[in-house]
N, C-alpha and C positions, 0 to 999 in steps of 0.2 A: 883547710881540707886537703889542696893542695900540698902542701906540707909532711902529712902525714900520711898521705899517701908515699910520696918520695920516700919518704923513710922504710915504710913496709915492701917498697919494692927492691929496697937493696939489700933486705936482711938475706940473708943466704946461709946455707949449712943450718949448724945448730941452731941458731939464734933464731933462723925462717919457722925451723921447725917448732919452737919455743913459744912463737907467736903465736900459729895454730893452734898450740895445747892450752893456750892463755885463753884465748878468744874462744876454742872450743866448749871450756870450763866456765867458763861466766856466762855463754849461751843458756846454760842450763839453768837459772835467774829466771829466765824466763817463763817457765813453768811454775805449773801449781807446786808446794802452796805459794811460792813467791810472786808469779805475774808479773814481772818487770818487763813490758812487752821492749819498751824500747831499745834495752841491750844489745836488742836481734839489729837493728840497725847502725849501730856500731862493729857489732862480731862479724856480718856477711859481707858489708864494706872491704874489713881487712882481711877477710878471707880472700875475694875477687883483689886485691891489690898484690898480696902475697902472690897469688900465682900469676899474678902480672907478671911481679919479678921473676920466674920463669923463663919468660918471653911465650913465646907462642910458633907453633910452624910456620904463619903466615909471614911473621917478621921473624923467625931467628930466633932459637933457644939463645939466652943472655949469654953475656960473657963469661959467666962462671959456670959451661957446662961446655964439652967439646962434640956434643953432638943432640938429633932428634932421640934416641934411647935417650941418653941424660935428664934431658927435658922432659922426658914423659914420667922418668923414677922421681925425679926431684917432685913436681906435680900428684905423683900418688902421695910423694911424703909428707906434703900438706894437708891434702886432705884427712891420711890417714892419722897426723897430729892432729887435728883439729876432732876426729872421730874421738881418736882416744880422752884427748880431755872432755869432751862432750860424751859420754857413756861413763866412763870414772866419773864425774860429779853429778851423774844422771843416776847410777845405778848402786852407788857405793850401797846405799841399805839392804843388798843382797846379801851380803857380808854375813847381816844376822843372821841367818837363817842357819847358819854352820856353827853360830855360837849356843843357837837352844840346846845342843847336846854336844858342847864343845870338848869332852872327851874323846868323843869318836869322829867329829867331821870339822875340829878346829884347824887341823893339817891343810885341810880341804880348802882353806877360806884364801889366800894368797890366789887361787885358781878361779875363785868366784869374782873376788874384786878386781883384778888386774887381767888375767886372762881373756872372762870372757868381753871386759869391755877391747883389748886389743883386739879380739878376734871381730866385733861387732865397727869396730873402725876401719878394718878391710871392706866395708862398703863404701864409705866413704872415701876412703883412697882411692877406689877404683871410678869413684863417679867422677871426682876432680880429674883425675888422669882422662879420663873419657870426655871431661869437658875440655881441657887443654886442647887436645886433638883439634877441637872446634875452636880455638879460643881465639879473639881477635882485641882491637885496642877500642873498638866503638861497644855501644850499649847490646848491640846481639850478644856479646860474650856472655850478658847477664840470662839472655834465654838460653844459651847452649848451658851454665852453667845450674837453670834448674829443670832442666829437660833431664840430666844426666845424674843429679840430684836426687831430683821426684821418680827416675825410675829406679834408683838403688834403694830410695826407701820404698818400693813397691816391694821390690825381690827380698830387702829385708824381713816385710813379712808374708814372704810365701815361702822360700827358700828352705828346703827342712818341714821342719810345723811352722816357722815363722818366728819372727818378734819383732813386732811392730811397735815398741815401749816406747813414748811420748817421740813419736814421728816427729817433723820441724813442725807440721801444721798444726800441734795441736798448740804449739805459742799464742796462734791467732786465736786457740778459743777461751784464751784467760778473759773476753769481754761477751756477755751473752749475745748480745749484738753480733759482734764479728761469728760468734759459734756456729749460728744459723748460717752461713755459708755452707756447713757438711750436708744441709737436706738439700741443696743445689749438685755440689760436686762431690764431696764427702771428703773424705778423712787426706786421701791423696792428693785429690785434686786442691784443697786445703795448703796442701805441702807444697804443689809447685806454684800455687797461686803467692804462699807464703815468703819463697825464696826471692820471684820477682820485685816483691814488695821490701822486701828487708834489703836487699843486692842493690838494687835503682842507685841508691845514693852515692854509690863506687864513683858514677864516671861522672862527680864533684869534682874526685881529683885528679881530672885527665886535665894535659895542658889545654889549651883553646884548640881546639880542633878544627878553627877556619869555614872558609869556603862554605858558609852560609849555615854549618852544622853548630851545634850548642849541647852543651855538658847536660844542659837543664832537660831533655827530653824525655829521659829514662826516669830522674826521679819524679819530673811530672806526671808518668803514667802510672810510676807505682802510685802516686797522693791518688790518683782519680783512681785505681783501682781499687786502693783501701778506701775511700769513701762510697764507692757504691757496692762495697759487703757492707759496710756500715751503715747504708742508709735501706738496703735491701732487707736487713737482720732487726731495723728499728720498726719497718712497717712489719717486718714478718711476727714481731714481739708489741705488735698493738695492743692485743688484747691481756690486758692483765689475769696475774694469778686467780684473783677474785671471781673473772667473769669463766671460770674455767668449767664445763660440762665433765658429771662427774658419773662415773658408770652405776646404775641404780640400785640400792642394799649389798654394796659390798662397804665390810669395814675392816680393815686391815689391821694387824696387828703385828710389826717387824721387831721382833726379837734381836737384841745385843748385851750377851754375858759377858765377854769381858773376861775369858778366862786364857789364863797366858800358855803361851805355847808349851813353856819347861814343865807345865803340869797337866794340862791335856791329855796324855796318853797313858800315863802314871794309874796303874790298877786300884788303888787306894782312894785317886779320887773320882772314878767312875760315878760312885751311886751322889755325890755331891752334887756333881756337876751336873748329873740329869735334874735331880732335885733343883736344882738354880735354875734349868732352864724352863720346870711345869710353874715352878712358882712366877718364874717374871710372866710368864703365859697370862696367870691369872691375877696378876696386880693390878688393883684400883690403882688409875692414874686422873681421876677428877671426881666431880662429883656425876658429872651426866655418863661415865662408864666406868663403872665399879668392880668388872673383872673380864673373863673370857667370854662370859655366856652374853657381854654386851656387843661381841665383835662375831665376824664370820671368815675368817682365815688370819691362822695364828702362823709367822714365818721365820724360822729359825735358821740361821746361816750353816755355812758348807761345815759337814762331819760333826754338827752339832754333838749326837749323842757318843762318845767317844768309844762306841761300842758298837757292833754287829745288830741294828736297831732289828731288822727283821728278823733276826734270828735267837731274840731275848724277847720269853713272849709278859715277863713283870713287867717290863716300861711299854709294851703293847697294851694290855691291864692299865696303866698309868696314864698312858693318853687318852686312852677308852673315858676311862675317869674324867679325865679334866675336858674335854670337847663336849660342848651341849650337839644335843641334836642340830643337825643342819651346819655344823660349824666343822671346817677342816683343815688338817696340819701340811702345811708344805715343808719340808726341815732337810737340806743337806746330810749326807750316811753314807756309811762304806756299807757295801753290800756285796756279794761274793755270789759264783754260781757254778756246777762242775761243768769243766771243760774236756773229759775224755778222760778215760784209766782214771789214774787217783790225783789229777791235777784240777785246780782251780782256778777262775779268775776274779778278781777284785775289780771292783769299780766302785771309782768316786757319784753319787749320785746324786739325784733329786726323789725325795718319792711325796706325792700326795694319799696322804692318810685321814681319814675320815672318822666319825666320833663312834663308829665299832672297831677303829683298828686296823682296819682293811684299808690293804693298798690300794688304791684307785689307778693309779699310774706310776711312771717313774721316766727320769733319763738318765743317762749312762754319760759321765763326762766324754767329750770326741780329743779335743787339745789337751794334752798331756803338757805337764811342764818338765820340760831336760832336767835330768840330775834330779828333780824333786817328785815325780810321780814316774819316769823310767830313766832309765839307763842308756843314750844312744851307744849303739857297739855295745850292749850289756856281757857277752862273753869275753870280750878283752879287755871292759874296763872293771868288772869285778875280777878279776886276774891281776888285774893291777891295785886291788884295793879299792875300788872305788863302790859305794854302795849309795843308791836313791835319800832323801831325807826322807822319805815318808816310814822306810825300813818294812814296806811291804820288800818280800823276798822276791818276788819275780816281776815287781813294777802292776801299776794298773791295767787293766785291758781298758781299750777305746769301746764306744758306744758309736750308735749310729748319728750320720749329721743331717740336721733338717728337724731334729722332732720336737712335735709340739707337746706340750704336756696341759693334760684338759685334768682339770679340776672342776667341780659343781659351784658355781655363784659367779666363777671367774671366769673372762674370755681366755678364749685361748691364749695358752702363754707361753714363749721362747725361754726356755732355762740355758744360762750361759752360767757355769761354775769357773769363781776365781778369774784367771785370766783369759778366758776364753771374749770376757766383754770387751779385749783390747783389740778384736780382729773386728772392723767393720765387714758389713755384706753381707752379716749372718743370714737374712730371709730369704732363701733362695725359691722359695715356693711362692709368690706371688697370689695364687689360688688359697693359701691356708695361711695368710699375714694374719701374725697375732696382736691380741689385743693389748700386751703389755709385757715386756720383757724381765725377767726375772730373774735377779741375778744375786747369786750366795757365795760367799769367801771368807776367807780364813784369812784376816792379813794380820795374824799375830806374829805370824812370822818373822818380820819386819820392824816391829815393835813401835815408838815413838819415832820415824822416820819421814822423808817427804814422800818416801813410796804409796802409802797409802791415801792420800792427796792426790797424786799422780792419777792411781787406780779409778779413784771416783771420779777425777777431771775427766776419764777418755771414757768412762759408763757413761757420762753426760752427753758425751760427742753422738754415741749409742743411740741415745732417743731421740736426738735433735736428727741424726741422717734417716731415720725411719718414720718420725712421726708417731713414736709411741715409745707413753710412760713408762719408767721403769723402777722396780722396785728392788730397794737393794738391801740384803741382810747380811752384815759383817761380823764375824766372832768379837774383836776388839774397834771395830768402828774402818770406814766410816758408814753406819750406816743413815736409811736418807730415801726417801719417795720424792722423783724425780719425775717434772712434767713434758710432756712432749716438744719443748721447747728447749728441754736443757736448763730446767729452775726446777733447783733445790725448792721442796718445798718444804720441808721439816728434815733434821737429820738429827743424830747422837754424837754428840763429840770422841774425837779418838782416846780410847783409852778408859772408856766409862761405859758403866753397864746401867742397864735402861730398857725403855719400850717406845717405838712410835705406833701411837692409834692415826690412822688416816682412812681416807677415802680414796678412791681409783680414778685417775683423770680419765678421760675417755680419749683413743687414739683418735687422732688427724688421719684426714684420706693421705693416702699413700703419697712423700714426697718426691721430689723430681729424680734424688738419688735415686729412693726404693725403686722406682719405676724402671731405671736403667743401669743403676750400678755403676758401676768403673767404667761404663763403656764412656764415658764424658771424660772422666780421665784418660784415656786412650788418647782423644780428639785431643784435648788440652797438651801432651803430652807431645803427640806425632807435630803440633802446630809450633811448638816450643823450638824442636829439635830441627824444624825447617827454616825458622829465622834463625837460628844458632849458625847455621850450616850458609843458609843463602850472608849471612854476612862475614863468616871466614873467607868465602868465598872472592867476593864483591872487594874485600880489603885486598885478599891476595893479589887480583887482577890490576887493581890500582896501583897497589907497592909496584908490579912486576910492569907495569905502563911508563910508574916515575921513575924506572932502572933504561926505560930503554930508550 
């Protein structure tokens, strides 16, 4: 260990930065669908070693910089290597998305892969750079290092609209067990608990540090810390899927057509593709339910009908049709409303429709995705050529945040569209906590990729920090009724079309997250950044006692 540390503390220049992009890139293993949990403690080791080689203020930017500037640019530069290869093998399947209609936004796609993970690696630059500052040779370096860390992945995703796309913590939730830490701290607190635990093993390769001090302290806090999320996560997952309370006469019906992106929008195949979607509505899938009229909510994923559903009143007639009484459609829809003079606006939605046709409700997507549903700086970057993939002309309009959408049979239920289920915190209302979150997306976009794996790993994190199931309906997969613990309880493989019939687990009282939210992350956070701090400290005063 030793050893190998040495070595990563002298790479300097290119080759330092070679390392980061090395170790940043195989981090990403770590994640769904791969789960290689242990990589993380190989990658954050060498991460903490590299900027050893640095040096630190307390001792002295290394020999290979002529000053504290030097030392603080060199320090962003590994982080910022270590981002970039960490968001490049994290995010490359964005790429597709520029290929569905690769005549007009194939230009585009150099921008998509490379760009935006370089710009997504300026957080990480800036967190290592901010941990140097604090950085010392004992085990505190590993708190300043995820104080500085866990708050760049905070600002990640608020920053803007945000993009929180597989945080470090969500590594820890490749094991159900470990998941259940998010209804404690959540998704953040996940993050810096994550770093402690991955980081520990660093000061393996500190020489013997003497005077009664031992290498071993740090990695023994992180083992005792990883063991009581895992023993905290095993009694919290006592009770089996079997013994699960299940909300009474709802039976669910999640819709998955399977219809690919490049033909989606294509006028030719509109009345097909409705057509696929009333019939899988109504497919016998056993012998104990034989169609629609055996189920009470049939649920279709985001933009199902490829069409202006409210405003084509045949496929209104067609739903009327196939819905028995009592039974209701929840289905994903672009829906439009005027906005003043002769202008309009679009919204991505939700609506509940019922077996006359009548909307019952609806929500209005709030999180917009950059580039795919508007434009940031829309005046200068359509100047520049640049146009949304959705190829609505003036981008979606937002809806309001907080709302619930009430359906008959169902508890109240939180609609998150597409990526909106990657922001934890969504229940701000405490007073009107839904009964089951519901979440529709498109991830054809993407195609056969580890994105959509990704997507349903951090919906899982969703139900597990709130206490409440979640139901998920995907155009091309994955779709998947997911119980308040974070277990898949039935899904449809990516890339196949299908039905799942299920039943509704019943939400858990409100978890210690829901209860308080990020403010625990706060605590954790402020707590981090004080032993960070109190031991740069404590080293400086001692170096500066053996000088005098």
């Amino acid at each position: 260990m030793q050893k190998l540390a040495g070595r990563m503390i002298l790479l300097w220049g290119w080759r330092r930065a070679l390392a980061a992009f090395i170790v940043g890139a195989v981090s990403v293993l770590a994640f769904a669908p791969f789960n290689i949990l242990p990589l993380m403690l190989v990658s954050f080791p060498i991460l903490v070693w590299l900027i050893d080689g640095v040096g630190s203020p307390a001792t002295g930017v290394s020999e290979n910089h002529s000053g504290w500037a030097s030392g603080l640019g060199s320090a962003f530069m590994v982080g910022w290597s270590f981002g970039f290869g960490f968001f490049l093998a994290g995010l490359y399947w964005i790429g597709a998305a520029f290929l569905v209609e690769a005549d007009q936004f194939a230009v585009f796609l150099p921008l998509a892969i490379v760009a935006l993970p370089a710009g997504l690696a300026l957080f990480y630059g800036c967190a290592v750079a901010l941990a140097w500052i604090f950085w010392s040779q004992g085990g505190a370096r590993i708190f300043a290092l995820a104080f500085a860390f866990a708050g760049a992945e905070w600002l990640r995703g608020h920053i803007l609209t945000g993009f929180p796309w597989n945080l470090i913590g969500y590594s820890l939730t490749s094991y159900l067990p470990l998941m259940q830490g998010a209804a404690y701290i959540g998704t953040y607190g996940m993050t810096l608990v994550a770093i402690v635990i991955f980081a520990s093993p660093a000061t393996l390769g500190m020489p013997d540090p003497g005077k009664g001090q031992s290498r071993l302290v740090m990695p023994v806090f992180g083992l005792l810390l990883f063991v009581a999320l895992l023993l905290a996560g095993i009694q919290r997952t006592a009770m089996g899927p079997d013994n699960l309370t299940m909300v009474p006469d709802v039976r669910l019906r999640i819709v998955q057509p399977n219809v690919a992106q490049e033909d989606k929008w294509l006028i030719e195949n509109r009345s097909r593709i409705f057509a696929d979607l009333v019939n899988l509505s109504d497919r016998a899938t056993s012998p104990g339910i034989s169609g629609v009229r055996d189920v009470t909510h049939v649920i279709w994923p985001e933009t199902a009908p490829p069409f202006l559903l409210d405003e084509t009143p045949e496929a209104l007639s067609a739903i009327a049709a196939m819905l028995p009484d009592g039974t209701s459609l929840v289905t994903g829809a672009i829906r439009r409303e005027p906005s003043g003079s002769d202008a309009q606006s679009v919204f991505n939605s939700v609506l509940a429709i019922d077996s006359n046709a009548e909307i019952l409700d609806r929500y209005d997507k709030v999180r917009l995705v950059p580039f795919g549903e508007y434009l940031p700086f829309r005046g200068l970057l359509q100047w520049l050529g640049f146009e949304q993939l959705t190829r609505v002309r003036t981008g979606f309009s937002t809806g309001s945040a907080g709302a619930i959408l009430n359906v008959p049979g169902l508890p109240p239920a939180l609609p998150l569209i597409c990526y909106e289920v990657i922001f934890g915190g969504q229940i701000a209302d405490p007073g009107n906590r839904p009964g089951v979150i519901l979440n529709v997306t498109n991830d054809a976009w993407f195609g056969i990729s580890t994105g959509p794996y990704q997507h349903l790993q951090q919906a899982r994190v969703r139900a597990v920090e709130e206490g409440v199931p979640l139901v998920r309906a995907a155009n091309t997969g994955i779709s998947a009724i997911i119980d308040p613990f974070g277990r898949v309880l039935q899904s449809l493989s990516l890339g196949t079309a299908g039905v799942i019939d299920t039943g509704l687990p019943e939400a858990l009282p409100p978890t210690i997250y829901a209860r308080y939210g990020d403010r625990i992350f706060s605590i954790m956070l402020i707590l981090a950044g004080m032993i960070g701090l109190i031991g740069r400290r404590i080293e400086g005063r001692s170096r500066r006692a053996s000088n005098a």
